[in-house]
PDB file of the backbone (N, CA, C, O) and the ligand in Angstrom, with CONECT records:
HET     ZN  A 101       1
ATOM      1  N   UNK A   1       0.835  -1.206   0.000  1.00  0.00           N
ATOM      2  CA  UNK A   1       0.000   0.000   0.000  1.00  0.00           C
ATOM      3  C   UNK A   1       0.870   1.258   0.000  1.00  0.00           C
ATOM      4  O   UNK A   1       1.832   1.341   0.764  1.00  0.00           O
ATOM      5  N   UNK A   2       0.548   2.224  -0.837  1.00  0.00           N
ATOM      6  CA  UNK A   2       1.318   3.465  -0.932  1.00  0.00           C
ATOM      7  C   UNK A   2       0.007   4.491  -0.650  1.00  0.00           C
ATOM      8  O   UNK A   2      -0.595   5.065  -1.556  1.00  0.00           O
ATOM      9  N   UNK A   3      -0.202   4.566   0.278  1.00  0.00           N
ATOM     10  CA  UNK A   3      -1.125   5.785   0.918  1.00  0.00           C
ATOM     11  C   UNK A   3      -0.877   6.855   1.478  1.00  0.00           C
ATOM     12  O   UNK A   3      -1.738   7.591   1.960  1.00  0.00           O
ATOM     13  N   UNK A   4       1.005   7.186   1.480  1.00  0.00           N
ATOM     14  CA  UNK A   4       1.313   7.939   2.183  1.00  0.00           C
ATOM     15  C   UNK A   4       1.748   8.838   0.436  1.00  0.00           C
ATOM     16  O   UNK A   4       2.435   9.859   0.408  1.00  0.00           O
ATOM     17  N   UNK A   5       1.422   8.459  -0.287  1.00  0.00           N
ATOM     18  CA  UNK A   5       1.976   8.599  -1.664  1.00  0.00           C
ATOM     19  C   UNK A   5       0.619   9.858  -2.419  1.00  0.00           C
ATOM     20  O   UNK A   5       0.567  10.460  -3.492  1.00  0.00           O
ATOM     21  N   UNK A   6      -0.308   9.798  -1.202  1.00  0.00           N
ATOM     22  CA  UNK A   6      -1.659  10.702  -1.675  1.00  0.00           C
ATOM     23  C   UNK A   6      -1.302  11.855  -1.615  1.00  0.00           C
ATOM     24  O   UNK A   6      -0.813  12.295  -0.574  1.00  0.00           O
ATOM     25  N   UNK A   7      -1.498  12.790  -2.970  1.00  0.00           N
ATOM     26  CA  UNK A   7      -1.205  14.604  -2.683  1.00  0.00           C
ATOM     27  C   UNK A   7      -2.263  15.356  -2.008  1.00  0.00           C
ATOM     28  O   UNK A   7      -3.416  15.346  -2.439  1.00  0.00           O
ATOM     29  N   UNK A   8      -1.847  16.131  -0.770  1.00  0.00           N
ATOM     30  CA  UNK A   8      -3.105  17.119  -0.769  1.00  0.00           C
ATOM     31  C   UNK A   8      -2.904  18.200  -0.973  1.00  0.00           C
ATOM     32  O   UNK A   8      -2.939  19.022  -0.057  1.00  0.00           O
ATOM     33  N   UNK A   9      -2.565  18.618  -2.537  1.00  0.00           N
ATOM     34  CA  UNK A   9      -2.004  20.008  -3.320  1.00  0.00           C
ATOM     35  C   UNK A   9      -3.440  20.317  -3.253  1.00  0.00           C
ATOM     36  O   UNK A   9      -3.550  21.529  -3.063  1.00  0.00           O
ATOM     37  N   UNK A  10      -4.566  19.755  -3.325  1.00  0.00           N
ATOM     38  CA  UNK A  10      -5.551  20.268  -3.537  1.00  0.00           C
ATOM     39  C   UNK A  10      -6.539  21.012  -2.636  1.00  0.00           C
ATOM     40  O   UNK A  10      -7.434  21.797  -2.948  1.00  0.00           O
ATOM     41  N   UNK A  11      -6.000  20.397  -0.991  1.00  0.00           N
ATOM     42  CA  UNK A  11      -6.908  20.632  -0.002  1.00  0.00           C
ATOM     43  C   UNK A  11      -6.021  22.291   0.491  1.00  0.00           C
ATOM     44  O   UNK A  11      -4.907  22.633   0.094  1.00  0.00           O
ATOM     45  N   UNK A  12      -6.601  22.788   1.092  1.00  0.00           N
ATOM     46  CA  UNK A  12      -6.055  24.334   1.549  1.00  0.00           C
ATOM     47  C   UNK A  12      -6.274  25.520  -0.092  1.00  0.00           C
ATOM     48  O   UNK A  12      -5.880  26.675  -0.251  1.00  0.00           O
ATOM     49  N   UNK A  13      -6.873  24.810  -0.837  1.00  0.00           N
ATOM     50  CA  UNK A  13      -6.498  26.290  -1.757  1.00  0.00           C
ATOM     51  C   UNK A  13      -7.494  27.044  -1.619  1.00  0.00           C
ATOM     52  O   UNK A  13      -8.650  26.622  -1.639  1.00  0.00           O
ATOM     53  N   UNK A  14      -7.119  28.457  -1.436  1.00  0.00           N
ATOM     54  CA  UNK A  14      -7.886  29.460  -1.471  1.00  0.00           C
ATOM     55  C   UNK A  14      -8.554  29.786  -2.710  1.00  0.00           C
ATOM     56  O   UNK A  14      -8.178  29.407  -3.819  1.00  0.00           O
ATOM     57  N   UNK A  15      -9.979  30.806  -2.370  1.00  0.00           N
ATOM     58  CA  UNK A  15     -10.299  31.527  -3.919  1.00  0.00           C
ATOM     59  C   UNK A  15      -9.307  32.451  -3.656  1.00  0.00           C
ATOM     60  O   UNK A  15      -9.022  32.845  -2.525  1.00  0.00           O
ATOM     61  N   UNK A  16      -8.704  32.853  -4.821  1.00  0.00           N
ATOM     62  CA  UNK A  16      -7.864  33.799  -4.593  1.00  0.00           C
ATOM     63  C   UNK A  16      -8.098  34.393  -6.161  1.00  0.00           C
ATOM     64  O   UNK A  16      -8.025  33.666  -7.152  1.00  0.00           O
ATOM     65  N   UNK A  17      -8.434  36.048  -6.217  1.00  0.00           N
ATOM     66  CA  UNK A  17      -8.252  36.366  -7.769  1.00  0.00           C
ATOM     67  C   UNK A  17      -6.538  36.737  -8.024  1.00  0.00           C
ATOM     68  O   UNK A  17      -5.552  36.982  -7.328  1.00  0.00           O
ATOM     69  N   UNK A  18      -6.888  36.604  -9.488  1.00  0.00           N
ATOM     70  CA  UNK A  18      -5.875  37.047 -10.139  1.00  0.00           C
ATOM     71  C   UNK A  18      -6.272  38.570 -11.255  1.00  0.00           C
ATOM     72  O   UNK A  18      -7.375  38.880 -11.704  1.00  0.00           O
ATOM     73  N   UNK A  19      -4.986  39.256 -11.440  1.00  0.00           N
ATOM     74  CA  UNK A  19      -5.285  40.473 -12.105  1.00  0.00           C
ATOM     75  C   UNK A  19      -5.079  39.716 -13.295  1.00  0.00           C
ATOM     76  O   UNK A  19      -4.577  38.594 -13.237  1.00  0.00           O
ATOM     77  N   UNK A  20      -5.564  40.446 -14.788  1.00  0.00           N
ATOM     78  CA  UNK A  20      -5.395  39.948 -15.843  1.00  0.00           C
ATOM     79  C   UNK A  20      -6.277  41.234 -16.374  1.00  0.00           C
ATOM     80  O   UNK A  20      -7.204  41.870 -15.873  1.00  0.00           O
ATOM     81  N   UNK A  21      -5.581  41.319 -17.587  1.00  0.00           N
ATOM     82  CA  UNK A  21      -5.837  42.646 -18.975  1.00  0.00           C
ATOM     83  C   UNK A  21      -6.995  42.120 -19.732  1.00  0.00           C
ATOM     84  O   UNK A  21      -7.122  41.162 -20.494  1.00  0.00           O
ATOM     85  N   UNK A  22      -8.067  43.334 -19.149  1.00  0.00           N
ATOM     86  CA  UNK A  22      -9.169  42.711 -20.736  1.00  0.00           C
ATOM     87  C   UNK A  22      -9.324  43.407 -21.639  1.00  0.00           C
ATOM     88  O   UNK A  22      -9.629  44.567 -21.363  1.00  0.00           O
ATOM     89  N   UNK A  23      -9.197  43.057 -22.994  1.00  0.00           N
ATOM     90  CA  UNK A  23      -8.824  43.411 -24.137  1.00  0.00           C
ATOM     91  C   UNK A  23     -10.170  44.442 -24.388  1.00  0.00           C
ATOM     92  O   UNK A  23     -10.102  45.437 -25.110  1.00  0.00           O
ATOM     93  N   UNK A  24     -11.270  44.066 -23.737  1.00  0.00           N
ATOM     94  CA  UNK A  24     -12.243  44.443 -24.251  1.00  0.00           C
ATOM     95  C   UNK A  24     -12.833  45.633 -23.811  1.00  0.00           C
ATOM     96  O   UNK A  24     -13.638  46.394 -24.349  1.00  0.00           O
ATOM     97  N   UNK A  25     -12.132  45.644 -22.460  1.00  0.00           N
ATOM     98  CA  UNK A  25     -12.696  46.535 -21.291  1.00  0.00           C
ATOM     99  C   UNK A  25     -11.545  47.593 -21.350  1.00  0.00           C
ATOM    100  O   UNK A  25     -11.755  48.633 -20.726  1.00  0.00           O
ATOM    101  N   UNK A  26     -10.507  47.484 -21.934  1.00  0.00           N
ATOM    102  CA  UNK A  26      -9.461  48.044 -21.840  1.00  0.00           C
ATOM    103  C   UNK A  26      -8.935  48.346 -20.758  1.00  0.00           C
ATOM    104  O   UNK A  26      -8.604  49.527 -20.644  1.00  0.00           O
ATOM    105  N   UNK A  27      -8.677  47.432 -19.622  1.00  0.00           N
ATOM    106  CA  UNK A  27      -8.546  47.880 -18.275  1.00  0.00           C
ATOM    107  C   UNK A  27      -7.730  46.493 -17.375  1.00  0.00           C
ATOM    108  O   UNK A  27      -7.822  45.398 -17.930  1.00  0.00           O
ATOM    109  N   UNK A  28      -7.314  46.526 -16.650  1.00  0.00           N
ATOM    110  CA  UNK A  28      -6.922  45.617 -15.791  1.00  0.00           C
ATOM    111  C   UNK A  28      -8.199  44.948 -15.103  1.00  0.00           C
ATOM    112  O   UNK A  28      -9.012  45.846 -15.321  1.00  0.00           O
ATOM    113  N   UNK A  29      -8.804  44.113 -14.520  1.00  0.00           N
ATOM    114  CA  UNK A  29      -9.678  43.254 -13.905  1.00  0.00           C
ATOM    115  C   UNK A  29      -9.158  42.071 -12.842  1.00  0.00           C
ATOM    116  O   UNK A  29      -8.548  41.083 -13.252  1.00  0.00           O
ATOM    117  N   UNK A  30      -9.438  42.262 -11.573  1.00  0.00           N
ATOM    118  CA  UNK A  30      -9.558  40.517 -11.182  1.00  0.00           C
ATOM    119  C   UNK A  30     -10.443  39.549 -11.302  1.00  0.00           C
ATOM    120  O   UNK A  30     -11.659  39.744 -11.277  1.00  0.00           O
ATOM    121  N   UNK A  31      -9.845  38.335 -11.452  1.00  0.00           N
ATOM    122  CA  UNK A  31     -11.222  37.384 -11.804  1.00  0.00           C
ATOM    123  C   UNK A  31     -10.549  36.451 -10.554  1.00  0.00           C
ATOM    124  O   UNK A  31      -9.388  36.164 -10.263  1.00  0.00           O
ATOM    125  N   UNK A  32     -12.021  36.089  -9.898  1.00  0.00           N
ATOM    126  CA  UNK A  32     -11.522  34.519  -9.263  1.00  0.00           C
ATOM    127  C   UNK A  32     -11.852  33.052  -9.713  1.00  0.00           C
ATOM    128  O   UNK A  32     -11.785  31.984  -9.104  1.00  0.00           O
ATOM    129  N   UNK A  33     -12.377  33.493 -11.484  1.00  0.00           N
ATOM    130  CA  UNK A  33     -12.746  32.481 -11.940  1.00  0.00           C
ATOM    131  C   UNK A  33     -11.684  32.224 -13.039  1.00  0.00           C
ATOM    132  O   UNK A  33     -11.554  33.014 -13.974  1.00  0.00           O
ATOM    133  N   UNK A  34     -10.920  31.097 -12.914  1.00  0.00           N
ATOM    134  CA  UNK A  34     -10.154  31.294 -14.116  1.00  0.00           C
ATOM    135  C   UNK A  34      -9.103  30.098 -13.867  1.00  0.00           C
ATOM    136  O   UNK A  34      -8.675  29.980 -12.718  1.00  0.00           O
ATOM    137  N   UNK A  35      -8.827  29.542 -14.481  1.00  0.00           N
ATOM    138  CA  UNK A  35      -8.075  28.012 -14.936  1.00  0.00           C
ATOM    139  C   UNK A  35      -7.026  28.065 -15.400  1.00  0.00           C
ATOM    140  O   UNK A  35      -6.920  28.780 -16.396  1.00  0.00           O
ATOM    141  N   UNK A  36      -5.716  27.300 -14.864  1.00  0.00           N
ATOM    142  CA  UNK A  36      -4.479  27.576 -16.013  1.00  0.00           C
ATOM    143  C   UNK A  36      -4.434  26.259 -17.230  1.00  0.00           C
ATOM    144  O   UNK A  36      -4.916  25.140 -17.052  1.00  0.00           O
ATOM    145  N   UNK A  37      -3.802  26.684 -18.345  1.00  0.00           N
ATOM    146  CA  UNK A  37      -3.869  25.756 -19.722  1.00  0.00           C
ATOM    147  C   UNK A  37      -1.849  25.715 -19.590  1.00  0.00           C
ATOM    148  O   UNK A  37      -1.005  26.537 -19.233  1.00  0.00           O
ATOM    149  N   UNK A  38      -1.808  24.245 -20.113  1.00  0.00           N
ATOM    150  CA  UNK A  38      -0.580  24.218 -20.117  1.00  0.00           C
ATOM    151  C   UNK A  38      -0.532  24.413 -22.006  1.00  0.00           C
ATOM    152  O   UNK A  38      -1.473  24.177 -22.763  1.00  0.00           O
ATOM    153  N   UNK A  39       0.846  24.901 -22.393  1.00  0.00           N
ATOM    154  CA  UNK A  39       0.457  24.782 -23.620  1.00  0.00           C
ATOM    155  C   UNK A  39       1.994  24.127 -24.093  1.00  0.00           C
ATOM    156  O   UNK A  39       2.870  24.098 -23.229  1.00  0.00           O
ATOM    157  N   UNK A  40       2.243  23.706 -25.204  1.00  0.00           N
ATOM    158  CA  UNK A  40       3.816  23.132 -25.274  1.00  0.00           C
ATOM    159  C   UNK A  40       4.202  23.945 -26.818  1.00  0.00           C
ATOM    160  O   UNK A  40       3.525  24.071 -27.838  1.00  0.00           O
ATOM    161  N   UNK A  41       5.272  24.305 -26.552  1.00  0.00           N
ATOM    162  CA  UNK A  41       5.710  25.203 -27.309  1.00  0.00           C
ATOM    163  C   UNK A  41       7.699  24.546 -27.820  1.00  0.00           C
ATOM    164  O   UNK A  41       8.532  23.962 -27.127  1.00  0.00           O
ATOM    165  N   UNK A  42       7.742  24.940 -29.037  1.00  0.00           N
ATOM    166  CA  UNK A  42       9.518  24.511 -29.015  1.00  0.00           C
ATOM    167  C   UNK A  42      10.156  24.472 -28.178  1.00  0.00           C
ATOM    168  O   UNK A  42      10.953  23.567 -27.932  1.00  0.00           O
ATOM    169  N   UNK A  43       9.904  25.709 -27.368  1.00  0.00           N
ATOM    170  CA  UNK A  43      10.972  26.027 -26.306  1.00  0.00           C
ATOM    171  C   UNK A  43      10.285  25.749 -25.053  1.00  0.00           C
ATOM    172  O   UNK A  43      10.128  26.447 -24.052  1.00  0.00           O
ATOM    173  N   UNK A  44       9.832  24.315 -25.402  1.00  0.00           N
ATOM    174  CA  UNK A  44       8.987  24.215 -23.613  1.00  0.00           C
ATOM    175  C   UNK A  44       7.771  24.507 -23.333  1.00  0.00           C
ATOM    176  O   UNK A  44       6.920  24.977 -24.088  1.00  0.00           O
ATOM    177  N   UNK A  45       7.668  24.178 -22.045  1.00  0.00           N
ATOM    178  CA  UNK A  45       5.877  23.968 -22.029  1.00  0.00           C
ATOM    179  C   UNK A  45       5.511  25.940 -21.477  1.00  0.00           C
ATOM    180  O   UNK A  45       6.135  26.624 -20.666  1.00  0.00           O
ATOM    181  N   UNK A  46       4.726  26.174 -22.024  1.00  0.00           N
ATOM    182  CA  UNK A  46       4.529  28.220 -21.143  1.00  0.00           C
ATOM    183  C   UNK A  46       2.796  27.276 -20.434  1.00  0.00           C
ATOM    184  O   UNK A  46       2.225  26.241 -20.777  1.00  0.00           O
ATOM    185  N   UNK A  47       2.538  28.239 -19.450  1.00  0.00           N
ATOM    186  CA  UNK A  47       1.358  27.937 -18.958  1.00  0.00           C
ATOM    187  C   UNK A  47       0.445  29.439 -19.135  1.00  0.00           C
ATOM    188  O   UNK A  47       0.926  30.559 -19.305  1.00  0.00           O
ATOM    189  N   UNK A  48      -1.398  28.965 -19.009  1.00  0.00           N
ATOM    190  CA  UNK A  48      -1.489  30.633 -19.572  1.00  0.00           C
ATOM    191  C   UNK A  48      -2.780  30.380 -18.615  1.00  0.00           C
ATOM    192  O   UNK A  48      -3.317  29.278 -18.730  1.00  0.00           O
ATOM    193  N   UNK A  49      -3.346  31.339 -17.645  1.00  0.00           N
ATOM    194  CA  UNK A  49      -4.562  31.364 -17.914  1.00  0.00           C
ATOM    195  C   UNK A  49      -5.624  31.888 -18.103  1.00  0.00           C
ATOM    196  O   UNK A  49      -5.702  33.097 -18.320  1.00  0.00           O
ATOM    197  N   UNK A  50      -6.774  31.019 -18.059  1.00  0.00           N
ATOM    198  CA  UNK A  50      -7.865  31.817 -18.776  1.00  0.00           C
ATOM    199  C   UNK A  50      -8.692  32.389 -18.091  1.00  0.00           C
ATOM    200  O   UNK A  50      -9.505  31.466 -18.127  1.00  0.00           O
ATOM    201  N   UNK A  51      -9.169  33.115 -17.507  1.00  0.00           N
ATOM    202  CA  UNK A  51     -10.522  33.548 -16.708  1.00  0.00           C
ATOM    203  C   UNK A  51     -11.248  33.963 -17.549  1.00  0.00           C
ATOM    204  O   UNK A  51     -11.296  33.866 -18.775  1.00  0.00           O
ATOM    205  N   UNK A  52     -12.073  34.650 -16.467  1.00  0.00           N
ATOM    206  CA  UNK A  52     -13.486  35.397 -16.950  1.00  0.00           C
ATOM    207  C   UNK A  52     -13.674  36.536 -16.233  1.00  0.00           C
ATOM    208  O   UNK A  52     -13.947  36.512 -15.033  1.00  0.00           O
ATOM    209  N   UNK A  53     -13.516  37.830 -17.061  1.00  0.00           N
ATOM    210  CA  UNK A  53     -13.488  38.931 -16.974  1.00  0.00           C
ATOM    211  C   UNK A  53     -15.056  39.568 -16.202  1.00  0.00           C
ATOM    212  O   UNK A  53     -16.000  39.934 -16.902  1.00  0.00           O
ATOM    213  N   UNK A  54     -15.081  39.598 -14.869  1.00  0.00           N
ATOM    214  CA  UNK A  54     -15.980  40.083 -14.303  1.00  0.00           C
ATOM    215  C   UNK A  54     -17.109  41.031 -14.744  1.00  0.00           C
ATOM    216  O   UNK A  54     -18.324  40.835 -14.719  1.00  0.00           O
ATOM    217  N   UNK A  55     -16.364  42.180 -15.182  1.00  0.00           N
ATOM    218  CA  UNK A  55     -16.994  42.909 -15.867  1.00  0.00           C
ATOM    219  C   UNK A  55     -17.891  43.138 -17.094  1.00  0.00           C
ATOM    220  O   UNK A  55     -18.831  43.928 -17.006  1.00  0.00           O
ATOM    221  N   UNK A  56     -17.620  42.438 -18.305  1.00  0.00           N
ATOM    222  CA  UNK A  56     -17.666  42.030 -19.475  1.00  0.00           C
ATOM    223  C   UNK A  56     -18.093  40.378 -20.144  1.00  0.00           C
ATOM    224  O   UNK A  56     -18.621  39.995 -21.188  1.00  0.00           O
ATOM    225  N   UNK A  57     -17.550  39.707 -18.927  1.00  0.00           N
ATOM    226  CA  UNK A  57     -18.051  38.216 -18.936  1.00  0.00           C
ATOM    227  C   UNK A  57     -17.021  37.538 -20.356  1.00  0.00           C
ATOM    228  O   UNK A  57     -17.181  36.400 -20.799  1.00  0.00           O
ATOM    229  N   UNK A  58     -16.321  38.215 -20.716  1.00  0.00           N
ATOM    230  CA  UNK A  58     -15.230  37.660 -22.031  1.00  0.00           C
ATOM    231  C   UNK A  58     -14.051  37.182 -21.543  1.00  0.00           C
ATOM    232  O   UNK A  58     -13.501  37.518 -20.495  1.00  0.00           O
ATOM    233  N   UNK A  59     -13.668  36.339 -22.392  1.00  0.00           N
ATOM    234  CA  UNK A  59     -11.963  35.958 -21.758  1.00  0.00           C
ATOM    235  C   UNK A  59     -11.250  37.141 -21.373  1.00  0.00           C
ATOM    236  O   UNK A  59     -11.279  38.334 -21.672  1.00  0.00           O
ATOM    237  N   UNK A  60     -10.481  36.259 -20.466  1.00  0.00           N
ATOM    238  CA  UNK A  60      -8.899  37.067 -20.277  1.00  0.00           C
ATOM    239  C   UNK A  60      -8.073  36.109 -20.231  1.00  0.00           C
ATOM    240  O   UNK A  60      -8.389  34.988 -19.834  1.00  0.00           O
ATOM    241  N   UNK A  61      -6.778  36.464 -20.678  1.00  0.00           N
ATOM    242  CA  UNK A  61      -5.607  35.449 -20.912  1.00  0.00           C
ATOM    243  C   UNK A  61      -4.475  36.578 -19.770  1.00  0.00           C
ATOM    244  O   UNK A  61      -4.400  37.801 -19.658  1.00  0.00           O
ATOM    245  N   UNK A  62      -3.738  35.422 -19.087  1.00  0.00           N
ATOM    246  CA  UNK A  62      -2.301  35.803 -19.383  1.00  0.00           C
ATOM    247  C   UNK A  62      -1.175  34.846 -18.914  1.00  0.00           C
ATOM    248  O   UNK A  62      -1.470  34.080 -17.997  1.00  0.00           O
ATOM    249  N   UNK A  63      -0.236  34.806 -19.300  1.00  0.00           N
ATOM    250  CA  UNK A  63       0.598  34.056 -19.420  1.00  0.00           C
ATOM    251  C   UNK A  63       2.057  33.486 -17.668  1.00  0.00           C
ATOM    252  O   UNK A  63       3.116  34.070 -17.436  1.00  0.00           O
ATOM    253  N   UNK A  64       1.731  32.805 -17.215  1.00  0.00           N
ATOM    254  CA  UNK A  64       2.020  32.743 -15.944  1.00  0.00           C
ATOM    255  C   UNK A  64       3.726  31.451 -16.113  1.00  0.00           C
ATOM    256  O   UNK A  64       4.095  30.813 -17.099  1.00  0.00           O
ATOM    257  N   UNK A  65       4.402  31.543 -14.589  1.00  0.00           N
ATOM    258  CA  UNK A  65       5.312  30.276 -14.839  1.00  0.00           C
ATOM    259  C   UNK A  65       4.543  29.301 -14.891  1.00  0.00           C
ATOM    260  O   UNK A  65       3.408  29.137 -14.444  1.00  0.00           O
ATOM    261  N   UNK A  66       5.461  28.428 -15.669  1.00  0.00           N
ATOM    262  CA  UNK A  66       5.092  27.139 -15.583  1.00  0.00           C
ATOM    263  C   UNK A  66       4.594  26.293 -14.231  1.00  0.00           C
ATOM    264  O   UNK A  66       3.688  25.461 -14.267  1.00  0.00           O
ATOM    265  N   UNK A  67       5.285  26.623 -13.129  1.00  0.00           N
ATOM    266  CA  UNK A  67       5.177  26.046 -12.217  1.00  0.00           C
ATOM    267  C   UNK A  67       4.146  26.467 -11.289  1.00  0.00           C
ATOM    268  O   UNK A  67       3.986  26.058 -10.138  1.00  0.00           O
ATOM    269  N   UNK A  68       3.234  27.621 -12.131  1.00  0.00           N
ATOM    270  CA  UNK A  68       2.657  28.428 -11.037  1.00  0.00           C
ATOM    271  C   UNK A  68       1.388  27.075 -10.471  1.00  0.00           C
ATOM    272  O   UNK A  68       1.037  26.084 -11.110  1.00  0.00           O
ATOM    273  N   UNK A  69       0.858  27.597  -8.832  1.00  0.00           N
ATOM    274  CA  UNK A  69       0.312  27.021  -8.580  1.00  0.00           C
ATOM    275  C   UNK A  69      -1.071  27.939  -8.341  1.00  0.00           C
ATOM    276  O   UNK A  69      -0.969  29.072  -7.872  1.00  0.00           O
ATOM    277  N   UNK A  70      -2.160  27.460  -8.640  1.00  0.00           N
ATOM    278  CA  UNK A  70      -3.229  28.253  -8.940  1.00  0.00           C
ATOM    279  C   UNK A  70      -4.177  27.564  -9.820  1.00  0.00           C
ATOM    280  O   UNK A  70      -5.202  28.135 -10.191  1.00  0.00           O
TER     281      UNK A  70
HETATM  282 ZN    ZN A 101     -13.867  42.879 -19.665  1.00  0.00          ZN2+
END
């Protein structure tokens, strides 16, 4: 049995927003809704993510480390 092998990266996370640029709103925004996408690129994997622009209800992108946790 490997039970000590269980992650709890998942338990403790906060909502926490993030700032991110909406293209649409022309303005900075926080969203606390919003997901990171890994994407793989030549030079390695970039991570990006996506929310949802409070204001406007349209994407927002932006581009974070790889390693970010969120
Ligand atoms: Zn917006």
């Amino acid at each position: 049995m490997t039970s000590a092998a269980i992650m709890t990266s998942v338990v403790g996370r906060e909502t926490m927003a993030e700032e991110f640029y909406c293209m649409k709103c022309r303005k900075k925004v926080q969203s606390d809704k919003f997901e990171k996408k890994t994407l793989k690129t030549k030079t390695g994997e970039r991570a990006q993510l996506v929310g949802i622009c409070p204001v406007c209800g349209g994407k927002v992108y932006k581009f974070v480390k790889a390693d970010f946790k969120g």
